[in-house]
TORDREN-179707 format. One line per 2 residues: number of its first residue (from 1); their letters; for each residue x, y negated, z negated of C-alpha. Coordinates in pm, whole numbers, always signed. Example, Ala and Ser with C-alpha at 12.3 -4.5 7.8 and 13.67 -1.06 7.14 Angstrom:
2
1> as> +1230:+450:-780 ~ +1367:+106:-714
***
This chain:
292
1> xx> -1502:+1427:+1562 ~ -1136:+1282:+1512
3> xx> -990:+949:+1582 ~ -605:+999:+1676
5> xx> -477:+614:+1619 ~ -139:+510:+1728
7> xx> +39:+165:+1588 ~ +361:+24:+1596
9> xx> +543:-263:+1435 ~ +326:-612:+1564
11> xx> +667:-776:+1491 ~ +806:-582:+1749
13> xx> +534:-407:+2003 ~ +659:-152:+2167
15> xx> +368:+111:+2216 ~ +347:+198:+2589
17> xx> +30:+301:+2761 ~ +192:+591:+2934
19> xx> +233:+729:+2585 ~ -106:+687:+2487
21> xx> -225:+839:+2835 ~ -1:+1162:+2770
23> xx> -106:+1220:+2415 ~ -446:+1186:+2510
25> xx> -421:+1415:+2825 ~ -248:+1680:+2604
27> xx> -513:+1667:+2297 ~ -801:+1656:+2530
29> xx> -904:+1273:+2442 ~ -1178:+1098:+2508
31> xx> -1101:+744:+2671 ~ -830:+548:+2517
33> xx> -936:+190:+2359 ~ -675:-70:+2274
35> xx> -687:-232:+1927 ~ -404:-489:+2006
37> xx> -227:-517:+2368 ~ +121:-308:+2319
39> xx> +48:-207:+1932 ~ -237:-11:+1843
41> xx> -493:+261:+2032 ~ -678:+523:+1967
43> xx> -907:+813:+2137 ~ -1156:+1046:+2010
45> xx> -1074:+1400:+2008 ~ -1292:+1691:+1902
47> xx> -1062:+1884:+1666 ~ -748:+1871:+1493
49> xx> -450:+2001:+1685 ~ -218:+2224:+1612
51> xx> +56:+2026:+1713 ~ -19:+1750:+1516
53> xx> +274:+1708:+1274 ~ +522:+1809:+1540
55> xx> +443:+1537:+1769 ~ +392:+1294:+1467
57> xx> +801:+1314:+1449 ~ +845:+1290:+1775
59> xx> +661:+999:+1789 ~ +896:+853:+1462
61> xx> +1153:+880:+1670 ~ +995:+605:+1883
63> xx> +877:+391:+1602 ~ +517:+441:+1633
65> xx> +259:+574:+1340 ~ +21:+881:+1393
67> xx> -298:+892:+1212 ~ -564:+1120:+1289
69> xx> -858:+1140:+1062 ~ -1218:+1228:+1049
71> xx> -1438:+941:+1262 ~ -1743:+936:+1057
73> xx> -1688:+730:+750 ~ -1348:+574:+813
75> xx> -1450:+203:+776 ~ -1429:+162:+414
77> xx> -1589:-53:+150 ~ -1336:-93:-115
79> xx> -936:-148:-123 ~ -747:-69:-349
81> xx> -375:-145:-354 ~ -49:-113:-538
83> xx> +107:-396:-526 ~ +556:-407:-560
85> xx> +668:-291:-243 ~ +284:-270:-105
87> xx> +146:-638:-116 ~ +439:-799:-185
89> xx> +792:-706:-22 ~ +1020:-697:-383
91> xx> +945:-472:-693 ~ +927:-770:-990
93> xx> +1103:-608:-1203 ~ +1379:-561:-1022
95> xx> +1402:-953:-909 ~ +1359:-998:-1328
97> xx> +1609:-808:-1370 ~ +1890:-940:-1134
99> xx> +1824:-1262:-1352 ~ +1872:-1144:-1598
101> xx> +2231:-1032:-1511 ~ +2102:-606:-1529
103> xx> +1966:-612:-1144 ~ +2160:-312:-1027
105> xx> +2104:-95:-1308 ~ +1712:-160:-1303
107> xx> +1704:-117:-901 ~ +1836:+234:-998
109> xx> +1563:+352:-1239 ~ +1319:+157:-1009
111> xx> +1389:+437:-748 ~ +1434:+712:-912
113> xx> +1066:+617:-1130 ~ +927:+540:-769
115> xx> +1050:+870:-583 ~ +902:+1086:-828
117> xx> +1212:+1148:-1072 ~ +1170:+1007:-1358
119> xx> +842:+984:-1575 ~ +709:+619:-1485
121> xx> +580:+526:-1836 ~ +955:+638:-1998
123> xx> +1103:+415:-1664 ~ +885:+129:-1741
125> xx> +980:+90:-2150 ~ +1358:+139:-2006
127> xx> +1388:-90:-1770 ~ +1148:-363:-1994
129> xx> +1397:-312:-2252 ~ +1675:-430:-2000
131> xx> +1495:-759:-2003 ~ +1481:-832:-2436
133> xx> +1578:-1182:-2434 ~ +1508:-1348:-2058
135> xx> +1367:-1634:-2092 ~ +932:-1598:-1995
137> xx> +1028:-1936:-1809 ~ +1218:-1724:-1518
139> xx> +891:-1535:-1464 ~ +757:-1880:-1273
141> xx> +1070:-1929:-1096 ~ +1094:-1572:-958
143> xx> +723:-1614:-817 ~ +828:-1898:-682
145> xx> +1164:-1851:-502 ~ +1161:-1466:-495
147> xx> +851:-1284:-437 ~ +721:-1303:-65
149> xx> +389:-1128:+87 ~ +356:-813:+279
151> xx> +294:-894:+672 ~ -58:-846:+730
153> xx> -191:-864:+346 ~ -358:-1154:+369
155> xx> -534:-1091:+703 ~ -643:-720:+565
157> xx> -805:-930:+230 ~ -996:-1164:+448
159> xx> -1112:-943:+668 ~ -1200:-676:+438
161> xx> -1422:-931:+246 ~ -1565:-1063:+538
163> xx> -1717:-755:+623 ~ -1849:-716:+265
165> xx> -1578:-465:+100 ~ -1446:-501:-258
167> xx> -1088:-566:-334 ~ -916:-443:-642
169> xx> -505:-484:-718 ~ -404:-254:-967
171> xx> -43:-198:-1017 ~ +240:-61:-1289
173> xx> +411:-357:-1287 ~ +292:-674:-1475
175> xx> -13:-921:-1531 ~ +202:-1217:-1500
177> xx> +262:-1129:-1132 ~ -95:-945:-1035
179> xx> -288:-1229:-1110 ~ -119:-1494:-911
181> xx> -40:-1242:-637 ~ -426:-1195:-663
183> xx> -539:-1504:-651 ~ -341:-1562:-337
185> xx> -510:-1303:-120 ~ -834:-1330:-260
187> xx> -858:-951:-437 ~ -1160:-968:-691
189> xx> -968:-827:-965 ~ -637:-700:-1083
191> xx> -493:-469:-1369 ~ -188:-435:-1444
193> xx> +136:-379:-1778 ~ +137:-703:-2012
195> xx> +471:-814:-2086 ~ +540:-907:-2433
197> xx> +640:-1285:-2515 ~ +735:-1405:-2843
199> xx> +915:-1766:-2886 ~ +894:-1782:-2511
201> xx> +1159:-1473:-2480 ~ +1038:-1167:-2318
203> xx> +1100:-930:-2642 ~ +1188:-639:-2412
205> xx> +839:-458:-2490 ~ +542:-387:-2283
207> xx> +211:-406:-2435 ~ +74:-6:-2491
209> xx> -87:+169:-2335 ~ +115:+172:-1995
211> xx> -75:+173:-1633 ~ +31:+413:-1487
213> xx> -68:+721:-1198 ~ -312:+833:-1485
215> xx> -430:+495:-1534 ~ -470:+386:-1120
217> xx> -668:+728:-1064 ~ -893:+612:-1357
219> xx> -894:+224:-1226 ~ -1048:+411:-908
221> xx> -1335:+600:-1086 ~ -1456:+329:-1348
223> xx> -1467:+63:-1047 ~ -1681:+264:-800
225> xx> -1873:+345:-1065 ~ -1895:+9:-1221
227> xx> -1999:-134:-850 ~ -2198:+148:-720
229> xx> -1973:+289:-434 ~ -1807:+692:-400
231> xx> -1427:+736:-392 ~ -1501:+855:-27
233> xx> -1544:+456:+17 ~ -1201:+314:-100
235> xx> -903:+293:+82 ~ -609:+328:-156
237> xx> -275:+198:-30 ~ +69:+237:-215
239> xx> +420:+349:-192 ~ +535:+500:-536
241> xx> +507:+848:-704 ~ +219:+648:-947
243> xx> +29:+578:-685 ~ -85:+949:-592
245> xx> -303:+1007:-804 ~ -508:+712:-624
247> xx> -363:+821:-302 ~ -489:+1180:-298
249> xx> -838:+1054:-470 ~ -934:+765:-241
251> xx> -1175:+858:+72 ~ -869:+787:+251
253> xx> -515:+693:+60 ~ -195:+552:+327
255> xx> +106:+534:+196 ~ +294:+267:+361
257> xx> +683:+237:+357 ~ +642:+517:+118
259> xx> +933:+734:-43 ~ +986:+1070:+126
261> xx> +803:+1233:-181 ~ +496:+1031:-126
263> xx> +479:+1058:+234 ~ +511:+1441:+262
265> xx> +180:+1418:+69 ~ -24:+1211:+265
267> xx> -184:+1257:+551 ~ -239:+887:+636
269> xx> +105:+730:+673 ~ +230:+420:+796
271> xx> +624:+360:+816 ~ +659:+118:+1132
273> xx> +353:-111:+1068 ~ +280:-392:+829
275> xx> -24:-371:+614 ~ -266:-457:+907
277> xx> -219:-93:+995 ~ -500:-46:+741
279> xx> -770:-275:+937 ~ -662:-79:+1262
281> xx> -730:+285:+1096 ~ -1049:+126:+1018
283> xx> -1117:+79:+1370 ~ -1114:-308:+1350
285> xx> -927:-449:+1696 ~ -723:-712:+1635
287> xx> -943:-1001:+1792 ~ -1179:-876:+1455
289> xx> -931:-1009:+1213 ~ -1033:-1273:+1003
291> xx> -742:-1506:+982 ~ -661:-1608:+562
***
């Protein structure tokens, strides 16, 4: 059995039960059951249609998010998240860089790394090279007047945890962000690039060897190992060419906001929701959520 799940943005509901009703009738569904009035529904259906990607951009056309995935199994025990442009809205780097006076051209490598382009680990020692002299001081101020949450992070941490899962934040950008950005949310650990400091300057060197998609897809196997779960029982989440490895590993990898070149590889993918997309796919209704 399948669960076909339908979501839209809760910042702006729009998912009409006449919609839900159709798709059902068309596919077959079992009985429809509401996850959040106006936002998220599913049904079970037996098999996986044929039209399946065609009405999944049809559906983009409305704003709402297709998922259909096997039923058995889909409530997970362990997240595991990117976290620039996944549980936080900015990519740190970037915001370090437009301090330092280089924004623009580091926004441009940052996309090109991110969309598959450019090798990530030759991006990363670019871009951290941008940065030689910054002061490590504007690291605090950045977290502090630049960085902002991902809707819905904090409510898919607590409730994750609540219901037992483990939650691990592993990311190609930098320790100085992770672990305050992991504190925050509650994730039980983080890895992530150390920045190099000397005389309170960033020296425009990251500590070796870089995080990257090797390094996520590895983070993945030593931690279910280390804590006795499968890969079948993670949920990865991310939005970056690094983060496919992970993505394509994971029991069951979403890429959320992702670049067209991550996207076209996932099955799960979520472009109109906020990160509580990821409790809903897990069948949780909204009256489940554990508030942070």
């Amino acid at each position: 059995m399948y669960i076909a799940t339908l979501l839209t943005n809760p910042a702006a509901p729009n998912l009409e039960a006449s919609l839900v009703e159709s798709l059902r009738n068309a596919w077959g569904g079992g009985e429809a059951a509401w996850l959040a009035p106006d936002e998220a529904a599913e049904f079970e259906i037996e098999a996986l249609p044929d039209t399946l990607w065609k009405v999944w951009e049809d559906l983009q056309r409305l704003e709402v998010d297709l998922v259909v995935q096997p039923k058995d199994g889909r409530r997970k025990a362990m997240l595991l998240a990117d976290m620039d442009s996944t549980m936080i809205q900015q990519e740190c780097i970037d915001e370090l860089a437009d301090e330092a006076g280089v924004g623009a051209r580091v926004a441009d490598i940052t996309a090109r790394a991110m969309n598959g382009e450019l090798d990530f680990e030759g991006a990363l020692r670019e871009r951290v090279g941008l940065l030689k002299g910054l002061d490590a001081a504007v690291i605090d101020r950045v977290l502090q007047t630049r960085i902002t949450l991902m809707p819905g992070g904090p409510e898919l941490l607590a409730t994750m945890k609540a219901n037992g899962a483990y939650c691990a934040l592993v990311s190609g950008g930098f320790t100085a962000f992770t672990s305050h950005v992991a504190e925050q949310l509650g994730f039980d650990e983080n890895q992530a690039n150390t920045l190099i400091v000397v005389d309170d300057k960033l020296t425009g060197a990251v500590a070796e060897p870089i995080l990257g998609r090797d390094a996520k897809v590895s983070a993945l196997q030593t931690i279910t190992a280390r804590i006795g779960l499968t890969e079948d029982d993670v949920m990865a989440v991310g939005d970056g060419a690094n983060d496919l490895g992970m993505l394509g590993l994971a029991g069951a990898g979403v890429a959320l906001h992702a670049k067209p070149v991550v996207a076209a590889q996932c099955e799960r993918r979520i472009n109109f929701g906020d990160l509580s997309a990821l409790l809903f796919l897990q069948g949780y209704t909204r009256s489940e959520f554990v508030a942070a």
